[in-house]
C-alpha positions in Angstrom: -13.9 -17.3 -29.4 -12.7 -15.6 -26.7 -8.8 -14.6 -25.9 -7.0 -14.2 -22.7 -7.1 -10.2 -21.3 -5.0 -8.1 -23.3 -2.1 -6.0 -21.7 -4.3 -3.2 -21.0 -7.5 -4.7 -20.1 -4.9 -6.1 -17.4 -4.0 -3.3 -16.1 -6.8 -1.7 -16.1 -8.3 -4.2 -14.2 -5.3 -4.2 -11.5 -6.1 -0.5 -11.4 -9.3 -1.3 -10.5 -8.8 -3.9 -7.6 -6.1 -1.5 -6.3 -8.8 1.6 -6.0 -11.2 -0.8 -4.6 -8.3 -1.7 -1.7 -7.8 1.9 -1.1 -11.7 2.6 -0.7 -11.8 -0.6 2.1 -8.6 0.7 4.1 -10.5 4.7 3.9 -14.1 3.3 5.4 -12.0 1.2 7.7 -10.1 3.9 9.3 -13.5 5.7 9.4 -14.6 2.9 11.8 -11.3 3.3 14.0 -11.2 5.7 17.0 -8.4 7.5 15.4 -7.8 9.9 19.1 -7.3 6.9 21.3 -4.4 5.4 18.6 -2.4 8.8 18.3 0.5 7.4 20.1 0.2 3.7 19.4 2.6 1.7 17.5 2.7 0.7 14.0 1.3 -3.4 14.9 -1.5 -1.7 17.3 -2.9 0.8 14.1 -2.2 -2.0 11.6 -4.2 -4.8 13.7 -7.6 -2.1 14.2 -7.2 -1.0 10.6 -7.5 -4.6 9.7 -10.1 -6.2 12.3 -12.4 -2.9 10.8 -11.8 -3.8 7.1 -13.1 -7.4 7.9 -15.9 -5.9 9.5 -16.6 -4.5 6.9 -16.5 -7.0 4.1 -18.3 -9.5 6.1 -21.4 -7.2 7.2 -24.7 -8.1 5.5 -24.8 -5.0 4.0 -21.5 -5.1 2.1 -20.6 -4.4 -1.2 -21.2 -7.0 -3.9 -17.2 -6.4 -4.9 -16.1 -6.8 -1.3 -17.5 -10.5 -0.8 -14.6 -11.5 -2.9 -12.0 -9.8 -0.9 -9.7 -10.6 2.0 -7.7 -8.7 4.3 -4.5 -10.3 6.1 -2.6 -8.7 9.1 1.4 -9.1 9.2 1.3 -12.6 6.8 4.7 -13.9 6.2 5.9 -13.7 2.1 7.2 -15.8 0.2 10.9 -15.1 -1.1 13.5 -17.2 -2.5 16.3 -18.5 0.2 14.1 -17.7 3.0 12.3 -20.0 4.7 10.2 -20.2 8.2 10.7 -16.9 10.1 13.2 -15.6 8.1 10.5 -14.4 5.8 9.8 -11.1 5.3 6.6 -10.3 6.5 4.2 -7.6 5.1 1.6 -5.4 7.1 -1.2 -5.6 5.2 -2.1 -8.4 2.2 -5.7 -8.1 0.6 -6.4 -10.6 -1.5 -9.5 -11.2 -4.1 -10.7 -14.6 -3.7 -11.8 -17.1 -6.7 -10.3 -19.2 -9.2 -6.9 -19.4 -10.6 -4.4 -17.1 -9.4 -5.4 -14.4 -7.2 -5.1 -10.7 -7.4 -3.1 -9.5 -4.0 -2.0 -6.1 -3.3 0.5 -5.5 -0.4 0.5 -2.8 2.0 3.3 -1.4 3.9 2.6 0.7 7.4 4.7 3.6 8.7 4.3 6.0 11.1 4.8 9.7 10.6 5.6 11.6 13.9 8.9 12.4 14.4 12.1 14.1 12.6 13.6 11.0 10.9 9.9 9.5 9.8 10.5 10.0 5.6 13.7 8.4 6.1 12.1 5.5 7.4 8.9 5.9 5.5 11.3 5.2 2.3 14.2 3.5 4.0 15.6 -0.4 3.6 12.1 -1.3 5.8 9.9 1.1 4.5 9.6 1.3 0.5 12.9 -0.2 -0.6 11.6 -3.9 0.7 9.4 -3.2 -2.3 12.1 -1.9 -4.5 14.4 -5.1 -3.9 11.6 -7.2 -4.2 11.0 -8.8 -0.8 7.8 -7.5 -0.7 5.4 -8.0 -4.2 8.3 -9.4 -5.9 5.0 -11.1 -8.4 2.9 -7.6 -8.7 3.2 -4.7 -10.9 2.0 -2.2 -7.8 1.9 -1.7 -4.1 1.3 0.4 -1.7 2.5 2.7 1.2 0.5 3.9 3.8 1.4 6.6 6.5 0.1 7.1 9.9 0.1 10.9 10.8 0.3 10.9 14.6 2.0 14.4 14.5 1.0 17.8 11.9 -1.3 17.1 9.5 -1.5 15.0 6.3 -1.4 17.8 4.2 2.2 18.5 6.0 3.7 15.1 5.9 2.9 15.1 2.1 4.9 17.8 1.5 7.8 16.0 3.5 7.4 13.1 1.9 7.7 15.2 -1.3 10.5 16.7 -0.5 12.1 13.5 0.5 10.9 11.7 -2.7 13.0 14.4 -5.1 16.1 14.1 -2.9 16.2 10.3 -2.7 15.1 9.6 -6.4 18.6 7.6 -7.4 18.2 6.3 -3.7 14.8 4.7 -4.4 15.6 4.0 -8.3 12.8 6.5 -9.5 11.6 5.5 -12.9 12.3 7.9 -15.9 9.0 7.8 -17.4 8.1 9.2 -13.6 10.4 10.7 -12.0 8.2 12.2 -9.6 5.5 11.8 -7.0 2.1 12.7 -8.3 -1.4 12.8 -7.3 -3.3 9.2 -8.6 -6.3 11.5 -10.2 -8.7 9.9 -7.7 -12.1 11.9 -7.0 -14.7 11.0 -4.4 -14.2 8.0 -1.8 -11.4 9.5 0.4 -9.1 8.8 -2.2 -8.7 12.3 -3.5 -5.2 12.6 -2.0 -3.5 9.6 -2.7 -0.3 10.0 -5.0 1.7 7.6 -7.5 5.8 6.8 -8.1 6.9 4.5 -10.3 10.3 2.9 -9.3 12.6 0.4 -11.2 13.9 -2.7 -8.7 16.4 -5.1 -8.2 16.9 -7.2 -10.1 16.0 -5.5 -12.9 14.2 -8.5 -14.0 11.1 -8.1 -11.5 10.2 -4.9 -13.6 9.5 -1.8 -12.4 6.6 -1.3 -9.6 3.9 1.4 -9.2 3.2 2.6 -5.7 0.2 4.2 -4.4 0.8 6.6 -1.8 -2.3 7.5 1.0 -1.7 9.5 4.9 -4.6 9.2 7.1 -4.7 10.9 10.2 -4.6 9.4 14.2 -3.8 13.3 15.5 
């Protein structure tokens, strides 16, 4: 007789549908003509990056694991005291279709191109919506994603490094990972994608693993 998923069969199986997320958004932006968006906003990138990943995972040729899967552009979230459009509203939602309760993993955009990007990239509308809940308020992980439109990734990670170890009481940087390091992901475009763990408010939610990934529109 058969039990319900232990604690760490669960997460490894949210580890899982979170890799397979990352893999989707990298082939997508390898579908986008990333020179003609190198000065478009954050809604423009956001909308391509998703009509690509649809492409994607309705094409005949797709990936048994992606028939399952659903991408959403800028869907409104659903928060306690805040109804119609006073929802927040994410960038990206994907979501694994099928029974019961569905596995979704939310996706905030920024863009990286000027001075005061990392403060935004981490600021009240960047990852703090995730720290005080408003965004995957029901998840135990999320993700940030970075548009470089000026310098290179490898340049804004070290930025965003920097940032990250001055801001970690800002951004309530867990103990047990007080840092940001690399995910350990080989092969798929994921190689540079880095990890934080934060604690949020309320303290009830639990704390929240983010994934980290830049790609380029230089």
């Amino acid at each position: 007789m058969s039990g319900s998923p232990s604690q760490e069969q669960q997460r490894l199986y949210r580890l899982a549908f979170v890799k397979n997320c990352f893999i989707l958004l990298v082939r997508a932006r390898c579908d986008m003509d990333a020179h003609s968006l190198r000065s478009a906003e954050e809604p423009h990138i956001t909308g391509e990056l998703v009509r690509c990943a649809r492409t994607i995972v309705e094409s005949d040729n797709a990936a048994p694991w992606m028939e399952h899967m659903e991408v959403l552009d800028d869907p409104p979230q659903a928060v306690a005291g805040r109804h119609g459009k006073q929802r927040p509203r994410i960038d990206i939602e994907l979501v694994r279709t099928g029974r019961g309760q569905r596995p979704r993993f939310h996706v905030e955009a920024k863009r990286l191109y000027r001075s005061d990007s990392v403060n935004e990239y981490f600021g009240s509308g960047g990852l703090q919506m995730f720290i005080n809940g408003d965004y995957a308020g029901s998840w135990p992980s999320a993700g940030m994603l970075g548009y470089v439109q000026a310098d290179t990734c490898a340049v804004w990670l070290r930025r965003l490094a920097s940032g990250f170890a001055t801001r970690r009481a800002e951004i309530r940087a867990s103990e047990d990972l007080p840092d940001w390091v690399p995910a350990g992901w080989q092969g798929d475009g994921l190689d540079s994608v880095h990890t934080s763990r934060h604690e949020r408010h309320p303290e009830s939610l639990g704390p929240i693993q983010i994934f980290h990934l830049l790609v380029e529109f230089t």
